[in-house]
Structure formats: C-alpha cells, structure tokens
C-alpha positions as a printed NumPy array, in Angstrom:
array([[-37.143, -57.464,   4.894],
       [-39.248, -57.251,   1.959],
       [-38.256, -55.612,  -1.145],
       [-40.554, -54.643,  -4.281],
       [-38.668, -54.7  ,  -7.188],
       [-40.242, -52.849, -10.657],
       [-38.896, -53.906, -13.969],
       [-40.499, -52.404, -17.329],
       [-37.699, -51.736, -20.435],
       [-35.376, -53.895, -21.082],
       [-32.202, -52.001, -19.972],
       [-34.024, -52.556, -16.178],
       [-34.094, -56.316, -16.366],
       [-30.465, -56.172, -16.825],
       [-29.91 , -53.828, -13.535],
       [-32.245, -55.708, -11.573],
       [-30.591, -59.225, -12.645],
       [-27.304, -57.4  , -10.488],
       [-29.392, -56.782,  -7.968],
       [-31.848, -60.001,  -7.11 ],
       [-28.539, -62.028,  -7.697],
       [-26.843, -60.129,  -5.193],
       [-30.397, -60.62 ,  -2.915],
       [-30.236, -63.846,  -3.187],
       [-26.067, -64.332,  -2.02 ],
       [-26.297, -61.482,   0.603],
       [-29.603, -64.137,   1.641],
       [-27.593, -67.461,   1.249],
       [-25.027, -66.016,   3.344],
       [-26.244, -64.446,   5.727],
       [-29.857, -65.745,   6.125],
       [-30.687, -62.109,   5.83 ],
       [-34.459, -63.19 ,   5.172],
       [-34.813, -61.075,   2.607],
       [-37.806, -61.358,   0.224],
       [-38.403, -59.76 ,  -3.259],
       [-41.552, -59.229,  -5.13 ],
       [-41.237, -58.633,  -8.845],
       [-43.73 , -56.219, -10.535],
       [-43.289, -56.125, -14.316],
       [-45.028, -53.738, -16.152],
       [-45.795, -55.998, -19.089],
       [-44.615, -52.57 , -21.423],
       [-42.93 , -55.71 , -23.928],
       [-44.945, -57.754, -25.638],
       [-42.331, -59.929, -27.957],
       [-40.386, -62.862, -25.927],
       [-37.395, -61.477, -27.721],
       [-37.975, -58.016, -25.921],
       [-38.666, -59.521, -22.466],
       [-38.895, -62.984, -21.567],
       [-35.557, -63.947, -23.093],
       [-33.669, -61.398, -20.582],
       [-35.455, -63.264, -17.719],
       [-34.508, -66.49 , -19.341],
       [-30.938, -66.23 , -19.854],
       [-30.252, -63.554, -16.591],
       [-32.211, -66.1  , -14.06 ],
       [-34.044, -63.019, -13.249],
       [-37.243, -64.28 , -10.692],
       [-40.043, -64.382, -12.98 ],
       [-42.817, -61.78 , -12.005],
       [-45.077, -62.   ,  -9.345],
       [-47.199, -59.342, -10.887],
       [-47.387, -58.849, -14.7  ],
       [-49.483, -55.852, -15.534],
       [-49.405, -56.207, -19.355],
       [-49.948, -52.737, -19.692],
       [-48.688, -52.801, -23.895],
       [-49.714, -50.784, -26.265],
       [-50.878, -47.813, -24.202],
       [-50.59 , -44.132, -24.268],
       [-48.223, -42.698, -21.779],
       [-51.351, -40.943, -19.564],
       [-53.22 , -44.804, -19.808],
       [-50.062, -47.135, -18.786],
       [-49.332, -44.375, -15.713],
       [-52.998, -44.513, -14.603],
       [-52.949, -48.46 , -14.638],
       [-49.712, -48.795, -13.146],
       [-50.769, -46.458, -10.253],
       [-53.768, -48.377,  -9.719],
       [-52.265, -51.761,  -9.906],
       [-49.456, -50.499,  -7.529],
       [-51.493, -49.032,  -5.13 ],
       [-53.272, -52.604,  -4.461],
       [-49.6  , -54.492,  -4.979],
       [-48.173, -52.109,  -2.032],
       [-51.457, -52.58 ,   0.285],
       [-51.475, -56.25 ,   0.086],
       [-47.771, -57.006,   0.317],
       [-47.062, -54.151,   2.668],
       [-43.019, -54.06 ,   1.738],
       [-40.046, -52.262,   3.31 ],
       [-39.102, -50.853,   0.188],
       [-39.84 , -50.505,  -3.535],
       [-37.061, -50.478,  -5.516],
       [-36.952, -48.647,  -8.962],
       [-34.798, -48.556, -12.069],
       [-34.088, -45.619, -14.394],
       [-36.535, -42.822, -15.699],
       [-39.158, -44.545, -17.857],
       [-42.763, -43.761, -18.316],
       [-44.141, -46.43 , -16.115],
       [-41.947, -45.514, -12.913],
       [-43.234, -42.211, -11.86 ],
       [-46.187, -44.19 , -11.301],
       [-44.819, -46.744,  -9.135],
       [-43.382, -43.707,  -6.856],
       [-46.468, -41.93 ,  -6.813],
       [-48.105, -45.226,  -5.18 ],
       [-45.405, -45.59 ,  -2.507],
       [-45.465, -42.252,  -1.474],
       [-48.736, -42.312,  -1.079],
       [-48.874, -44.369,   1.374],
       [-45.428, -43.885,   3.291],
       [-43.624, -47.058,   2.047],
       [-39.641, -46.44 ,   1.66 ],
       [-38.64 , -45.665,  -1.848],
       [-35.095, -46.077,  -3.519],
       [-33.954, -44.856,  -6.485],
       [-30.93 , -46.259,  -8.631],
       [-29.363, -44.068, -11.18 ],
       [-30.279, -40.973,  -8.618],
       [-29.101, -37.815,  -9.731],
       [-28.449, -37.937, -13.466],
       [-29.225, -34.717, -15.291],
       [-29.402, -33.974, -19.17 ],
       [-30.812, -30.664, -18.   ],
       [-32.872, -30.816, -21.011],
       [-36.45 , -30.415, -20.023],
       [-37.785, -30.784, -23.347],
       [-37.378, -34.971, -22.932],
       [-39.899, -36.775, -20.377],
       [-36.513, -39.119, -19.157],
       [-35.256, -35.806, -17.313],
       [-38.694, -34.731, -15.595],
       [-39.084, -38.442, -14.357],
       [-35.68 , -37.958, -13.093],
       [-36.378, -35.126, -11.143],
       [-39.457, -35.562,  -9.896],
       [-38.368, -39.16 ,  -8.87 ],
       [-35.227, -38.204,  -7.137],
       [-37.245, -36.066,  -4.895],
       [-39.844, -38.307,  -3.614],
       [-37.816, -41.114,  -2.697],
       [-35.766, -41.769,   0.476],
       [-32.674, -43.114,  -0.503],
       [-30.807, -42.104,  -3.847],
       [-28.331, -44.868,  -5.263],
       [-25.629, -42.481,  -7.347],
       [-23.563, -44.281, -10.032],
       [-21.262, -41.518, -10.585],
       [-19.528, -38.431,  -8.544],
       [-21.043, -35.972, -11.104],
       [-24.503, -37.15 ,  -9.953],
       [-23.899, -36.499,  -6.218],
       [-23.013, -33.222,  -7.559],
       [-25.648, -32.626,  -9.459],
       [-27.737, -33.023,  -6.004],
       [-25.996, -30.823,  -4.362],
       [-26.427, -28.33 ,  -6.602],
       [-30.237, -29.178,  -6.062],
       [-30.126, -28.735,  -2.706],
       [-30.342, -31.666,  -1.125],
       [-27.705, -31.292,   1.528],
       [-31.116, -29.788,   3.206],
       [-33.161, -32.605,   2.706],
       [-33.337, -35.708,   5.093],
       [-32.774, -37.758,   1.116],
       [-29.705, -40.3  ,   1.884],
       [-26.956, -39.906,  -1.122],
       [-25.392, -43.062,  -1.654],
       [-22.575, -43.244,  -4.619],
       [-22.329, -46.962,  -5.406],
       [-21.291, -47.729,  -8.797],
       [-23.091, -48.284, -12.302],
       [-25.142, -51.451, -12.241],
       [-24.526, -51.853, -16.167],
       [-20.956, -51.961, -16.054],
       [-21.225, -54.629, -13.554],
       [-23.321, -57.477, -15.312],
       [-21.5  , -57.724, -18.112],
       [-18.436, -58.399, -15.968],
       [-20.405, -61.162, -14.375],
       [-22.296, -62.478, -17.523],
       [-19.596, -62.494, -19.615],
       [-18.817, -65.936, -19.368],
       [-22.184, -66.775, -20.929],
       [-21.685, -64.842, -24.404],
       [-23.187, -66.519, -27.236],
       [-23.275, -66.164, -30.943],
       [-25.854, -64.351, -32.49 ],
       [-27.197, -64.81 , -35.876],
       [-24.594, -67.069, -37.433],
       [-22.408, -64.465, -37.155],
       [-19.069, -64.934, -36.187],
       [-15.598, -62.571, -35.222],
       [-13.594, -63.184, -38.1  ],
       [-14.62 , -59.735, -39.33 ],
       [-14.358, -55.742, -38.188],
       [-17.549, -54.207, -37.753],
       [-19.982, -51.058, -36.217],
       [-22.469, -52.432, -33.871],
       [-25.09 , -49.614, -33.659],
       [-28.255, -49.654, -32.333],
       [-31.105, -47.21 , -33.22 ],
       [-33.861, -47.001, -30.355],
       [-34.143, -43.588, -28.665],
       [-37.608, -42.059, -29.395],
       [-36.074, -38.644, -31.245],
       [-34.205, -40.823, -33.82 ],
       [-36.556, -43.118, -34.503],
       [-40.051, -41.123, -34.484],
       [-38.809, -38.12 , -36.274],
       [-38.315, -39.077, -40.315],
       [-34.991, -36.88 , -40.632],
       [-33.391, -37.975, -38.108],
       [-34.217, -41.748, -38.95 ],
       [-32.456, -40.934, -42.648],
       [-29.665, -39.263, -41.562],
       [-28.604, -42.222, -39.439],
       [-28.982, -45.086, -41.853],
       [-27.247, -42.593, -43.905],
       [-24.13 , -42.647, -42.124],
       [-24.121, -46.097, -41.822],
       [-24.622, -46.755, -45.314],
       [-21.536, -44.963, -45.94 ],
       [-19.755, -46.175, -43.189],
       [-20.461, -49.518, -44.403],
       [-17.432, -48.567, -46.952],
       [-15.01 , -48.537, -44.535],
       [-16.363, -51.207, -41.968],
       [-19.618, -53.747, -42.068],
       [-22.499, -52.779, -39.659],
       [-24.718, -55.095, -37.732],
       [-28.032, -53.281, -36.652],
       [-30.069, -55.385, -34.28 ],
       [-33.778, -52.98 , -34.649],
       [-36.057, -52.314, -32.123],
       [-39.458, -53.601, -33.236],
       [-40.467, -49.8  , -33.02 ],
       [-38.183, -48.832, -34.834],
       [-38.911, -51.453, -37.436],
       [-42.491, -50.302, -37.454],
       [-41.155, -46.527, -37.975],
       [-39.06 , -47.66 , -41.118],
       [-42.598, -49.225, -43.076],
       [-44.664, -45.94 , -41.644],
       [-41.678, -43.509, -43.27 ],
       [-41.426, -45.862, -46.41 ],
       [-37.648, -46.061, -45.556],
       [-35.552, -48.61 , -47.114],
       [-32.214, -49.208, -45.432],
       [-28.995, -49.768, -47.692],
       [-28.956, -53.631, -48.241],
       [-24.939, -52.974, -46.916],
       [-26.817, -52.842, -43.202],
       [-26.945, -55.904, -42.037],
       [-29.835, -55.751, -39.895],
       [-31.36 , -58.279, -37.005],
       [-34.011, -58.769, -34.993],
       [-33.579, -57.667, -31.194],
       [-31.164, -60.121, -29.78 ],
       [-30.75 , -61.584, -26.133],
       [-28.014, -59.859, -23.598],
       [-25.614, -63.053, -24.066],
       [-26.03 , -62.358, -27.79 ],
       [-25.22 , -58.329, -27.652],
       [-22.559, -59.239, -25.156],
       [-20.616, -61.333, -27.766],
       [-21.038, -58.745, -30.426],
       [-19.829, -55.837, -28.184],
       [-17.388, -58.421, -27.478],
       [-15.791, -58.475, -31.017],
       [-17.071, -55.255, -32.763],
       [-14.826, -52.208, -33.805],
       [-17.01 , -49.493, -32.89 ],
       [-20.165, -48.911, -31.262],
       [-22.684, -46.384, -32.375],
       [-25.533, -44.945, -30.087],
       [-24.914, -48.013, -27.062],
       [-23.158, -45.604, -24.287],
       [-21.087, -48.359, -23.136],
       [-17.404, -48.491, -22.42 ],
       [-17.112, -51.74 , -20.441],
       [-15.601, -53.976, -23.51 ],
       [-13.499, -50.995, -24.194],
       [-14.383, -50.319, -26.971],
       [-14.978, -46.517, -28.888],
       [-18.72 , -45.55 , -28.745],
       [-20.421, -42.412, -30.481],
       [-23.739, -41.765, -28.678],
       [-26.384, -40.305, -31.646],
       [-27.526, -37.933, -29.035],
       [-27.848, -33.808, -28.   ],
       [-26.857, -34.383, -24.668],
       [-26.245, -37.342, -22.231],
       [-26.647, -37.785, -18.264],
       [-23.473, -40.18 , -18.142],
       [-20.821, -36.742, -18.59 ],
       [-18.055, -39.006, -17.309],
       [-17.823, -41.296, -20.405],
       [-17.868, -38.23 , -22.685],
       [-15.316, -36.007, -20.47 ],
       [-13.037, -38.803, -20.297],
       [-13.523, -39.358, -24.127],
       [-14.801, -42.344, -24.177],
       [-18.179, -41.873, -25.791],
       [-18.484, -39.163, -28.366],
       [-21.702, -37.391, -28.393],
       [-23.353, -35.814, -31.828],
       [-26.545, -35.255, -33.143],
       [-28.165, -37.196, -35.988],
       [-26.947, -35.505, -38.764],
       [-25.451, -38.003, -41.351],
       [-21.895, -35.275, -42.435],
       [-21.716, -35.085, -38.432],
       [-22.409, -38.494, -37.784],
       [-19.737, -39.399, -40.124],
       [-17.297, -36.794, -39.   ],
       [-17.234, -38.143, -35.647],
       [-16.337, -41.682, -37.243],
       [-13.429, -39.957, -38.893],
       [-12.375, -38.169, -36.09 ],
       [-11.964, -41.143, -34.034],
       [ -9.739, -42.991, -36.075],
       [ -6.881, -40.112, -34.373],
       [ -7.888, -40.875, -30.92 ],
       [ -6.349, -42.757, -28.933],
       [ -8.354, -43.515, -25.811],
       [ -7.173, -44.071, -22.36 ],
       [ -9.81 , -47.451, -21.213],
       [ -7.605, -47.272, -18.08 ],
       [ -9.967, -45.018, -15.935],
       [-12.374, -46.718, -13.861],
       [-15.507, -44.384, -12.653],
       [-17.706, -47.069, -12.495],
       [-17.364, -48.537,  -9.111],
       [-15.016, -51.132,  -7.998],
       [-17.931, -53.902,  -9.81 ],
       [-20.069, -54.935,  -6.305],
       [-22.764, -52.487,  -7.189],
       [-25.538, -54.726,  -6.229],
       [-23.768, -56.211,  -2.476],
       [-22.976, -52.258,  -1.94 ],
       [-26.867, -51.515,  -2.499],
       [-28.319, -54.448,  -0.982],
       [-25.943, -53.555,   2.481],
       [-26.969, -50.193,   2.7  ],
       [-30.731, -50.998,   2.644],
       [-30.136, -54.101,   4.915],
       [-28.413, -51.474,   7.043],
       [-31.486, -48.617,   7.003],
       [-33.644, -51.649,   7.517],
       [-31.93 , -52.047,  10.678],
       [-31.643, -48.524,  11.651],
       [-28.013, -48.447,  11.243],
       [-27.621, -46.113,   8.916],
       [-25.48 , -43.782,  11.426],
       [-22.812, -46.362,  11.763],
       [-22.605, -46.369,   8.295],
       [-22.039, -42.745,   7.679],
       [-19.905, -42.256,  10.798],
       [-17.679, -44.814,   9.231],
       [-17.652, -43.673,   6.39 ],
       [-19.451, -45.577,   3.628],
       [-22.381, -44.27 ,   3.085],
       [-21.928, -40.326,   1.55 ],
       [-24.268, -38.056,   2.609],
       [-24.248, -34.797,   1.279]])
C-alpha cells in the first residue's frame, strides 16, 4: 500500500511524526509493505519553523518540497494543485493522507478527487461554526470530499451527523487526538530551551493565530495582559516570525517584563509546557496544566466543557479576568477524551483494513463507527 502523506504548518509535522512512526512499526511488524511519500508544501522558510521538527521527530524528510513561501493564499493553492496533480499521476498512491484545515490542503484534496485516488482526513468533523474564518470552510469542504474521516473526539462524530452524513457512503472513524499522543511518546526527549531552567513559575503563551496577530488591537490588548500579568507570574513568549514582523509594522514595543524567544523546537516547548504554571492561547491539556485559549470560539468543545481550556477574546480587562478567575478553579485533569494514546496504530489499521477490503469485518465487530 502506498500512502501520500502532506505536511505544511508546523502543528502537521507533529501529527504526521505519530503517524509515519506508527507506519513504520505496523511495517516492521507485520511486513505490511507499506510505503509513504512525503509532500511538504515548503509554506516555512526558517529551519527553526520546519526543518528542526523533522530533525528532532525523525519525521522522513520530503520526497517533494514545493517551496511554495511567501505566496498569496489564491497563488500557493494554484501551485499546490498543480504540483499535486503531477505527484498523484506519477506515484499513483492508495491514499493521500491530510492534516488539519490550512490553506494549502484544500488543494491537495481537490487533486485527489480529481482523479479518484482515496482521500483521508484527520481531525474530520471539527466545527467552530464560524464561517467568517477560512480554517472552518476548509473544514467543510474537506470533510466532504474525502472517503474516510478520522474523528478525534465524540462531539465531532456528532457534528457529522448533524451534517448528514449517516446518508453518505463517508466512513466515520473516532480514533483519538494525534496531539495528545506525541507528547506522551516524545516526552522522554524534552530539552531545555534558552538557558532557561524550572526553578521559577511562569505563563507560557504563545501569540500566532492570524486575528491576534494581523489586527493592531487585538495585538495590544494581548501583550497588555501579559505585561500585567507579568506582576503576578514571569511570561516566556516564544514569537512566530509573523508575528514578529507584525510587532515592527504596528510600531509595537512589548513590556521588557515579556521575556520573549525565537520559535523553539517541539523537545524545547515540551519542557516548557513541562514546568510552566499556565498556558495562554496553546489549547493543550496533556501536561495538565490550566490553558486560556485567546480565541471567539474553538472546534475542540471538549477541553472547554470539561473546563480545561478557558476561551476569551483578546481584550486585555477580559484577558486578565480569566487569569483571575482561574486561580478559584480547581480542575478535574482526570478525564480522558483523547483516546486511549494509539492514535496513529488505530489509523494506520483501519486504512490497512479498507486497503484490504475489510472494512465490514471491522464495523460488524465493532471498531470502526459508522454513523
């Protein structure tokens, strides 16, 4: 079986490291012949936006690398379609495999539908139901041209149903998040970042999503609150470069309390979600820690219902009264709606087991859901 494998932002080369590892031991095991092509995008041009994930994660380097950097949005889709379509007619796969709801991907779907090659979708059935952001009309449109739909959570396969596809030949499959698993795995590998070390409390925040970084008020309000967090706790903000570049365009000086970085590696952020306080804006609840999520809504409504994350908007007095707030709560990390942590054997079975047309067996027994 050969599998195409698309990786473009940075939060993909971590899912895909779950899933080519999990490739590879399903293929040392079993001698399941299974090949995978990687097709980057080339979206990130700095090493320490790209080539230090596929360092450090032993992702496969590329096969393909389309650079396509510094492009509009209508430029990078037209190149990636074209590039795709030749990709898909000379290595004539059994599936193409895509991450998440970026710019790039609708592309890569377009291509494979085009010309009848299996698709498969991971993080299927997430909805903001807020049209107004490109993320949620990738989603949608993506979830309904592929074949198979990986779920992470039960409120996505709800969300599908919802949708209507219990009248659609679209396979359902809930399987787990894929980003609470590799930290579980790479753990182990944590490293220090920056000289800095655990012998303090501190907010780890990150500031990256396009609304709060593009739109001037926004950006203010947020270094706002962490300036006056900062009285209270340190805070360690590794920037995007964007987001960098956004700071010199608005002629916005962050407090000098910010202690500010340059993007770090996933070892790196693993060891400071490892010993932070608090995160703010990284929706992440695997080092159990309390997260607010600078955000109007948010496709992951488990973390939020089970009050994990805590969602508000980026206004620096509700910013801050969130981080007061929490200081009451006390949070129950106990509940697990993540999977049981074999995301990437779970997905890598089921599309060994369409491969082989037996997907019935599957359902009759069980493991697959289909709505």
């Amino acid at each position: 079986m050969k599998i195409i494998t698309i990786d473009g932002a940075r939060l993909q080369f971590v899912k895909a490291a779950v899933v080519s590892r999990a490739i590879f031991r399903y293929d040392e095991v079993y001698d399941a012949k299974i090949q995978e092509i990687i097709e980057y995008t080339g979206q990130h041009f700095a090493k320490n936006m790209s080539e230090v994930f596929f360092n450090q994660m032993d992702i496969p380097k590329p096969h393909y690398n389309h650079g396509v950097k510094r492009l509009s949005h209508g430029s990078m889709k037209g190149k990636m379609l074209a590039k795709t379509e030749e990709i898909l007619a000379a290595e004539k796969p059994d599936w193409v495999f895509v991450y998440s709801d970026t710019n790039a991907t609708l592309a890569i779907w377009l291509a494979a539908n085009k010309i009848y090659i299996e698709v498969a979708h991971r993080e299927a059935g997430l909805r903001t139901f807020n049209m107004c952001r490109p993320q949620e009309v990738y989603r949608i449109l993506s979830d309904r041209i592929s074949d198979t739909l990986f779920c992470p959570t039960e409120t996505a396969i709800e969300n599908l149903v919802k949708e209507g596809y219990d009248s659609l030949t679209i396979f359902q499959i809930r399987c787990g998040d894929l980003m609470y698993v590799a930290p579980l795995y790479y753990a182990h590998n944590a490293c220090k970042s920056h000289g800095l070390n655990g012998n303090f409390n501190f907010v780890l925040s990150t500031v990256y999503r396009q609304v709060n970084k593009d739109e001037k008020q926004n950006l203010l309000d947020i270094l706002d609150a962490l300036g006056k967090i900062y009285k209270e706790l340190k805070v360690i903000l590794p920037l995007h470069p964007r987001t960098t570049k956004k700071l010199s365009e608005f002629n916005i000086l962050p407090s000098e309390n910010i202690k500010i970085l340059d993007p770090v590696g996933y070892f790196e952020m693993i060891w400071l979600l490892k010993i932070a306080l608090m995160l703010l804006r990284i929706v992440v609840d695997f080092k159990k820690k309390p997260c607010i999520a600078v955000r109007e809504e948010t496709e992951w409504i488990e973390l939020i219902k089970h009050k994990v994350n805590f969602i508000t908007v980026p206004n620096k007095n509700k910013i801050l009264d969130t981080f007061n707030n929490l200081k009451n709560v006390k949070i129950n990390f106990d509940i697990n709606f993540n999977g049981t942590g074999n995301t990437g054997e779970e997905i890598v079975s089921k599309l060994i087991a369409y491969h082989n047309s037996e997907l019935n067996k599957f359902i009759s027994n069980g493991i697959i859901l289909k709505v």
